[in-house]
C-alpha positions in Angstrom: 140.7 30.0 153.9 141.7 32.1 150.7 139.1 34.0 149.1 139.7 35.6 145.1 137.5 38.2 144.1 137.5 40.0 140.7 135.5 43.7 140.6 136.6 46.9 138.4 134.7 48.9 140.9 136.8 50.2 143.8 134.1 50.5 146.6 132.7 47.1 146.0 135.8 45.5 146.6 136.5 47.2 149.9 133.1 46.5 151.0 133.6 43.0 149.9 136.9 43.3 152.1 135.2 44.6 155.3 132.3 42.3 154.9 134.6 39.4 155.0 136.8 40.7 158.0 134.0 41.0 160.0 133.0 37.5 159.1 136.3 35.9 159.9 139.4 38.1 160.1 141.4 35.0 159.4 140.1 34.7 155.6 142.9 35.8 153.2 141.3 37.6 150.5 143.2 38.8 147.1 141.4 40.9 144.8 142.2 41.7 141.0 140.3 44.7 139.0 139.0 42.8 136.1 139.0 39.5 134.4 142.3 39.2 132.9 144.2 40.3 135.9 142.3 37.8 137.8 143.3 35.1 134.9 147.1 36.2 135.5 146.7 36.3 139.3 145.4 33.0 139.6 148.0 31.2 137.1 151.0 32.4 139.3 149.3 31.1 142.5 150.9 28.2 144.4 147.8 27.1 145.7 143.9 27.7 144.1 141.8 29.6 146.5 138.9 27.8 148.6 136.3 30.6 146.8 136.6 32.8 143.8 134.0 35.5 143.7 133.2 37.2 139.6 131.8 40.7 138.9 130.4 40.1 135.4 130.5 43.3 133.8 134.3 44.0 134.0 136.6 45.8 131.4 139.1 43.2 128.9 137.6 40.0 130.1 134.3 40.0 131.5 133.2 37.8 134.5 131.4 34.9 131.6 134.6 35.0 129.7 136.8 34.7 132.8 134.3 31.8 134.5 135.0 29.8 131.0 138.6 29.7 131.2 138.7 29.1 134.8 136.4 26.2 134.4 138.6 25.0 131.5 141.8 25.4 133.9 142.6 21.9 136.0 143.7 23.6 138.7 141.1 25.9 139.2 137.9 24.0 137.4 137.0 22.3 140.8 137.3 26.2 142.7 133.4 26.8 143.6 132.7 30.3 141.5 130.3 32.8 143.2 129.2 35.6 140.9 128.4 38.6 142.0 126.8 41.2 140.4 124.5 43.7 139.7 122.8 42.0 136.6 119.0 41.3 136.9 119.1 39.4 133.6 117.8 36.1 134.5 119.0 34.6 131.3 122.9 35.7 131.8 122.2 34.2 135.1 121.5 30.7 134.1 124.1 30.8 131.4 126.3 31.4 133.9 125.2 28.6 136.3 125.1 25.9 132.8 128.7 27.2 132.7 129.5 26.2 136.5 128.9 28.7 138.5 128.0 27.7 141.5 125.8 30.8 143.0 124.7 33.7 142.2 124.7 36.8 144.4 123.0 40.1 143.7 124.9 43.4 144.8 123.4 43.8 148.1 121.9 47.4 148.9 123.1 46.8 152.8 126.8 45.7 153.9 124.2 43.5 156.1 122.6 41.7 153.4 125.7 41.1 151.6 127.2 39.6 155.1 124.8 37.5 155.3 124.8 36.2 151.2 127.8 35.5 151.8 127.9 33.5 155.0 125.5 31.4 153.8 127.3 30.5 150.4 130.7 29.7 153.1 128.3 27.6 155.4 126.9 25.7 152.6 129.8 24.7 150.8 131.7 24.3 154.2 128.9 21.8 154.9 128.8 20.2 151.8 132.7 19.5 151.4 132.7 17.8 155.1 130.0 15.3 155.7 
């Protein structure tokens, strides 16, 4: 499994990191610090990642800007997005779900809450892509 996250902030992407090595230290995860790196990232890929994980608030392209093009990219439209974020701003929210995101994930205050957000987004979508 290949995971893609997008965060300008240092510390939550090595807490994202550790959270998902102690989930499964098999999961590949490659990380980019804002929106259009993660845009570039992506396009050189050889093969889309199973998850793709958006900050929203990021410097030069922001996580709605970068969840539109992705969405608008064959080979990444059908890539389940997860944003994660500190936003409480349950308008942005839903405009971000109308624009196919597929959960939503609050900045945990506990590396165990955000183990367990994020196991249940991989068990659900694991389930729902083989029954």
């Amino acid at each position: 499994m290949k995971i893609f996250y997008a965060d300008d902030d240092a510390e939550d992407r090595e807490i994202f990191c550790d959270v998902i090595q102690q989930i499964n230290p098999g999961i590949k995860v490659v990380l980019s610090k804002d929106g259009q790196e993660a845009l570039e990232i992506l396009s050189l890929q050889t093969s889309p990642p199973d998850f793709i994980f958006l900050d929203i608030n990021m410097p030069r392209v922001n996580g709605l800007e970068c969840l539109v093009r992705l969405k608008s990219d064959d080979r990444l439209k059908t890539v389940p997005v997860i944003i994660y974020s500190t936003t409480a701003d349950r308008r942005e929210v839903m405009k971000m779900k109308l624009l196919g995101a597929e959960e939503f994930i609050s900045k945990a205050n506990s590396f165990e809450g955000l183990k367990e957000s994020i196991c249940k987004i991989l068990m659900k979508e694991y389930s729902a892509t083989h029954q």
